[in-house]
C-alpha positions in Angstrom: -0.1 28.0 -46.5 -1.4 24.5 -46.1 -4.1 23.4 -48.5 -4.6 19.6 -48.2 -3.5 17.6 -45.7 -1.5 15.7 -48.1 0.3 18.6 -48.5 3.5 19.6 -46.3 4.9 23.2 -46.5 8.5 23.8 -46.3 9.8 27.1 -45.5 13.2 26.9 -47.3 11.8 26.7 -50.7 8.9 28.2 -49.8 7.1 25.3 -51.6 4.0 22.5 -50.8 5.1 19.0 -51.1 3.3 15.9 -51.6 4.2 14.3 -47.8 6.0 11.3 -47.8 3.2 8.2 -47.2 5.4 5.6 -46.8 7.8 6.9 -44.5 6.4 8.5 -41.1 8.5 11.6 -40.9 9.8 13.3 -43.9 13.7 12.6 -45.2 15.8 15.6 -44.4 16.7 16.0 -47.9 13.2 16.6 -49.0 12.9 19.5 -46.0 14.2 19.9 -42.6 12.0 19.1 -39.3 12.2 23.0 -37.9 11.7 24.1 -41.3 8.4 21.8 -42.4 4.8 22.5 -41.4 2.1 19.8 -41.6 -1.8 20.9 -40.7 -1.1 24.5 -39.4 1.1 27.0 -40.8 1.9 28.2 -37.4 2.8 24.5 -36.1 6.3 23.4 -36.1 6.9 19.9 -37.4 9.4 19.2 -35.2 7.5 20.7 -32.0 4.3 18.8 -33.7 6.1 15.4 -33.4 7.9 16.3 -29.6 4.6 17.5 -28.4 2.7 14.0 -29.7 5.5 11.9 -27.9 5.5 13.7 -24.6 1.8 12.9 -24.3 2.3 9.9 -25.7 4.4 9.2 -22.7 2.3 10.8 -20.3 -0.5 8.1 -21.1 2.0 5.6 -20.9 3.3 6.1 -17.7 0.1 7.3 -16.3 -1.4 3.7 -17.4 2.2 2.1 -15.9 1.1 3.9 -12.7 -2.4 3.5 -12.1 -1.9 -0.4 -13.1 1.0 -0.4 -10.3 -1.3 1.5 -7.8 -4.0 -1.5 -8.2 -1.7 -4.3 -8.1 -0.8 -3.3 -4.6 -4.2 -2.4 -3.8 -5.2 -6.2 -4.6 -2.3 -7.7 -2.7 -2.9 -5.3 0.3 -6.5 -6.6 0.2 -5.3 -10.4 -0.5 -3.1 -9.8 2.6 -5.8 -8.7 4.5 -8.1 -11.8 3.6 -6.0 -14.0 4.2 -3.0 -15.3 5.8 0.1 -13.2 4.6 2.3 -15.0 2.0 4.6 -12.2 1.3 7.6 -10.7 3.5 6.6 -9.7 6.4 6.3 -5.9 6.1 6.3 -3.7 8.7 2.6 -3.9 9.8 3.3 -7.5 10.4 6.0 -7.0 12.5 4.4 -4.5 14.7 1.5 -6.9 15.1 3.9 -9.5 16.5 5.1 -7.2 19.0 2.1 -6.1 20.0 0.7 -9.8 20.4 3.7 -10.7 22.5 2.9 -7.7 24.5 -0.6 -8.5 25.2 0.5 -12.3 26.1 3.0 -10.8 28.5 0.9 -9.0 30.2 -1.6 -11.6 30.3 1.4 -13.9 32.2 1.7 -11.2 34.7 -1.4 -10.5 35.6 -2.0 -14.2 36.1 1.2 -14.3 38.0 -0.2 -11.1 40.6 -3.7 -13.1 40.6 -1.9 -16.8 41.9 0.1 -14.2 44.4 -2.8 -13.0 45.8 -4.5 -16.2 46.3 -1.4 -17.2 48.2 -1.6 -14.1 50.5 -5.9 -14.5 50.8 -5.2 -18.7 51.8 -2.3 -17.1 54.2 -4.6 -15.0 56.1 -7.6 -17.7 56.0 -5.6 -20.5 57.2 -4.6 -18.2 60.2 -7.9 -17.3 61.3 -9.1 -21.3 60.3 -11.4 -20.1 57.8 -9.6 -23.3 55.1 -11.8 -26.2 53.6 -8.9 -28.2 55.8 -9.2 -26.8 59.2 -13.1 -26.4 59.0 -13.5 -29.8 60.6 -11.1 -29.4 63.6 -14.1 -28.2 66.4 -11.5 -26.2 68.4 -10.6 -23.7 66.4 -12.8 -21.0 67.8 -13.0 -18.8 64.3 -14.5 -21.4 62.6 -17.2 -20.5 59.8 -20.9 -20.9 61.5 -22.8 -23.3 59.4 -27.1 -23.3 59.3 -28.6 -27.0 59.5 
C-alpha cells in the first residue's frame, strides 16, 4: 500500500502521493487526515499525528514535574541548612510551639525547684541548722563540727 516513505496513500482515490515536504501535515484538498496513511497501511494519519502529540505531552509534563519535584527538594534541603528565608510553613510553626513549650516548662520547674528551697530553709531555720543561726551556741540542734 505504502512503498516509499515519500509516499502517502490516500484512501479516497485510492492513489500514492508524493507527501507534501514543505508543509508538515498534508492540505485537506490533497487528502483528508482520517482518510491518508503515512508509513503503515494500517495506521491512521490522523490517529498517527494525536498519538505523537499525546506523548509528546507526556514527556513534557513528566519533565515539568520531575523539575518541580527537585526544585522543592533543593529548597526543603536549603531550609534545612540554613536559616529559613521563606514563609514560615507549617513545620516551622509547630517548632515554635514546641520551643515555647519546652521553655515553659523549663520556667516551672524552676519555679517548683526555688519553692522547695523555701520550704527545705523553713524547716532548717526551725531546727537551727542555717549558715545564720550556726554561730548562736544556744541553739541546742546545732550542726556538730570536727576540729
Amino acid at each position: 500500500c505504502v512503498p516509499f516513505a515519500q509516499c502517502l496513500w490516500c484512501y479516497t482515490n485510492n492513489t500514492c502521493l508524493d507527501y507534501p515536504v514543505r508543509s508538515i501535515l498534508p492540505s485537506s484538498s490533497l487528502c483528508s487526515l482520517s482518510r491518508a496513511r503515512w508509513g503503515l497501511c494500517w495506521v491512521n494519519f490522523e490517529a498517527l499525528l494525536i498519538a505523537i502529540a499525546v506523548v509528546a505531552g507526556l514527556i513534557l509534563v513528566s519533565i515539568a514535574v520531575c523539575c518541580c519535584y527537585c526544585c522543592s527538594c533543593r529548597r526543603s534541603f536549603r531550609r534545612l541548612s540554613s536559616p529559613p528565608v521563606c514563609v514560615p510553613s507549617r513545620l516551622d510553626e509547630d517548632e515554635e510551639r514546641l520551643t515555647r513549650k519546652r521553655e515553659e516548662r523549663r520556667l516551672q520547674a524552676l519555679q517548683r525547684k526555688h519553692e522547695r528551697k523555701l520550704k527545705h530553709d523553713e524547716i532548717r531555720k526551725k531546727y537551727g541548722l542555717l549558715q545564720d543561726s550556726l554561730q548562736d551556741s544556744d541553739n541546742p540542734y546545732s550542726r556538730f563540727e570536727n576540729e
